[in-house]
N, C-alpha and C positions, 0 to 999 in steps of 0.2 A: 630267596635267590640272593639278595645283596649275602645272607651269613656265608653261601655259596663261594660268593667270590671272594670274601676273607680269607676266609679257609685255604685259598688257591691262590692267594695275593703273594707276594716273595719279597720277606724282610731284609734289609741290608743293616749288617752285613747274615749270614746264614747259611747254612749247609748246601742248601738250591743255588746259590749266588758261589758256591766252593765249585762244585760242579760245574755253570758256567766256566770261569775261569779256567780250571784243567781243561775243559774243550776248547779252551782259544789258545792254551800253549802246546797242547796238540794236533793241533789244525795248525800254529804258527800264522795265527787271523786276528786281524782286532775285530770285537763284535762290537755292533751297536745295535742294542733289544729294547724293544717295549716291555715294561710289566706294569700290572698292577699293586701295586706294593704299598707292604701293610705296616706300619711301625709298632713293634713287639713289646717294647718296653719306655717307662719315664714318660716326659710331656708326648701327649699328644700321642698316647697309647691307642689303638686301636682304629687313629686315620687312616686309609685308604689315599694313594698318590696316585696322579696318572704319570707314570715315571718311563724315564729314556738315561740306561744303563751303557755306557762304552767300556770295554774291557781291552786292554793292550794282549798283544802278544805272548807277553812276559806272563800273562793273565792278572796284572793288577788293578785295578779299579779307578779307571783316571777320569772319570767324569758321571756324576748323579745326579742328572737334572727333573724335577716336578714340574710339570706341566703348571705354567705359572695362572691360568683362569680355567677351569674347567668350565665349560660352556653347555649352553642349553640344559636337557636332562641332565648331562655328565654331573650337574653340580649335586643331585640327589644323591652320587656313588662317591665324587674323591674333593681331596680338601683343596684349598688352594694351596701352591708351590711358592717356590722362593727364587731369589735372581742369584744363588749362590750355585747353580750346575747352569747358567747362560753363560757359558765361554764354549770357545772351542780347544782343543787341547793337542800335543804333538805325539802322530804314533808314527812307525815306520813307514805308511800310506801318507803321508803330510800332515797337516793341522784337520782335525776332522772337528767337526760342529753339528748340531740336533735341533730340529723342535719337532713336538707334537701335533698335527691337524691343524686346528685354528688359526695355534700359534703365528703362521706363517702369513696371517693380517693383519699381525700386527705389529707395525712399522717401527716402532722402538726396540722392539724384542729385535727385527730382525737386522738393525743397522747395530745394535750390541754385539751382536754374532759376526758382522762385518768387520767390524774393529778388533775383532780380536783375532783375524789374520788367518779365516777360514780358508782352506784347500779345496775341501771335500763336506757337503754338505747334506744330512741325512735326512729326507723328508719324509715322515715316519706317517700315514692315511691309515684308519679302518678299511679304506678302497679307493684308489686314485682317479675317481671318475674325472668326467671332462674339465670341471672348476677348480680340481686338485693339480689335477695335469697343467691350467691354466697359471696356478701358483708356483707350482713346482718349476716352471718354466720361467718365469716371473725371477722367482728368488734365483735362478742361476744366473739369469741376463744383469738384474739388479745386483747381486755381490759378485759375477765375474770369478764366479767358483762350479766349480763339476755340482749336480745334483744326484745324488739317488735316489729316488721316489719310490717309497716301498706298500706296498699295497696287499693288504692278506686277502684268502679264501675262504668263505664259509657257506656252506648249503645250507637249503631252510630247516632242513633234518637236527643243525646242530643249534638250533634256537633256543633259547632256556625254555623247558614244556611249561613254566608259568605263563610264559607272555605267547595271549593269541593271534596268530598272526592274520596280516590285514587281506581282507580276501583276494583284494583287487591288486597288491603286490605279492603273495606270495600264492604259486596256484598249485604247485608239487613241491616236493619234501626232495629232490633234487633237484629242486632249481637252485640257481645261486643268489644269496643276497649279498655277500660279498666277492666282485666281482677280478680282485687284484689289481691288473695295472700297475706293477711294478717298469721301472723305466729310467734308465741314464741320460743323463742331460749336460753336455757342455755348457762352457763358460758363457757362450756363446747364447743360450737357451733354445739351441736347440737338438734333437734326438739323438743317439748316438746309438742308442740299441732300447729295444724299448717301443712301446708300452705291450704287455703281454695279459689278454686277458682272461678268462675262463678257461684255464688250465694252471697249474701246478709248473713251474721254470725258475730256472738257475737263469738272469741275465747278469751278460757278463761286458767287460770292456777294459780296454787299456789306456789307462790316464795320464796323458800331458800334462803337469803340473804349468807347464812353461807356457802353457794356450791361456792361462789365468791373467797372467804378465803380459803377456801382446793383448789381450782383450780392456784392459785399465787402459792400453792409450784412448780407447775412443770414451769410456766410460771407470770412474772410479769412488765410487761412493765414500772411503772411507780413508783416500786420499789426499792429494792435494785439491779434484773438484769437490770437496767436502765441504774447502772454507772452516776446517775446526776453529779459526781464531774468531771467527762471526757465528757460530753457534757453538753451548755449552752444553754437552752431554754425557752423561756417565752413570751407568747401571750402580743403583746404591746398595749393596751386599748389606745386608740386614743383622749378620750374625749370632741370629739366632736360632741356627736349625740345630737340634740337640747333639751334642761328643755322640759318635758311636753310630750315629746314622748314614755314613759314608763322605765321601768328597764332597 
């Protein structure tokens, strides 16, 4: 199963990551994707990342961040990440910013993502159930930035046929184990369209950038209520993630 997912991981840069791109300058969309992603060649050939890809309009590649702790089980499949894709970056939509699942408890990772002047913030779930939803809502009120909460599908049907499943959570091959829960969230943290579950949906909204700005008066994390000159903080860029592996 893990050779499975190699096989199926998406190298940056690569042919699969070309294609991306032509669909984001033909849609005129910036994406931000999950992949599994495999390093093809040089150090550290054949890790596995838990990666969160943004792609501009233009379809250029303006942000490649690994999942900085892969957790629990996760750490059996992907390597750890680096603090070289924790920023957020400027697309046509605003400053957009990422993290993966966990990610988003842990309170350095997310005050890094703060300072660096997030809009629009992507909170990327295997399924947004209620303590994701709890985050996701958490991290909108706390950095004063829109969330999108993104949450996939998958029935028991598409389980890998190695792993058996648990009698007592899975009892039909259509039922769902993942259940989506994608969902918009103002600065504010709360709902704007949103949460959608056990079905297949396009949620959609129209974003006030300017609702970010009136919400800092009463709360601003990475402002002046910050106090930067009474606490010293700054994500340390490692540089050593290998030429050739993207942003």
């Amino acid at each position: 199963m893990f050779a499975r997912i190699a096989e199926n991981s998406l190298a940056v840069p690569s042919p699969e990551l070309d294609r991306l791109s032509e669909t984001a300058r033909a849609c005129d969309a910036t994406l931000v994707l999950g992949a599994s992603e495999r390093v093809a060649r040089g150090p550290g050939t054949g890790t596995l990342y838990n990666t969160l890809l943004t792609i501009g309009p233009d379809g250029r590649l303006l942000n490649h961040h690994r999942k900085l702790m892969p957790t629990y089980t996760e750490r059996l499949v992907w390597g750890t990440g680096d603090v070289e894709g924790l920023r957020s970056v400027d697309t046509p939509a605003g400053r957009v910013s990422a993290l993966v699942c966990w990610e988003h408890w842990m309170p350095l990772a997310r005050q890094a993502l703060h300072e660096s002047g997030e809009d629009v913030h992507v909170a990327v779930w295997p399924t947004v159930h209620e303590m994701h939803q709890v985050a996701s809502r958490q991290y909108a009120f706390e950095g004063r930035c829109w969330v999108l909460a993104s949450g996939a599908l998958m029935r028991a049907s598409a389980l890998p046929p190695e792993l058996e499943p648990h009698p007592e959570r899975v009892t039909h091959p259509d039922q769902w184990v993942l259940r989506g829960g994608s969902a918009i969230i103002g600065p504010d943290g709360a709902y704007v369209a949103g949460p959608v579950y056990d079905e297949p949906a396009i949620v959609i909204a129209d974003l006030d950038l300017r609702r970010s700005t009136a919400e800092r008066m009463t709360l601003d994390v990475s402002g002046h209520y910050h106090r930067a000159e009474m606490f010293d903080f700054r994500p340390l860029p490692s540089g050593r993630r290998p030429a050739g592996e993207g942003q």
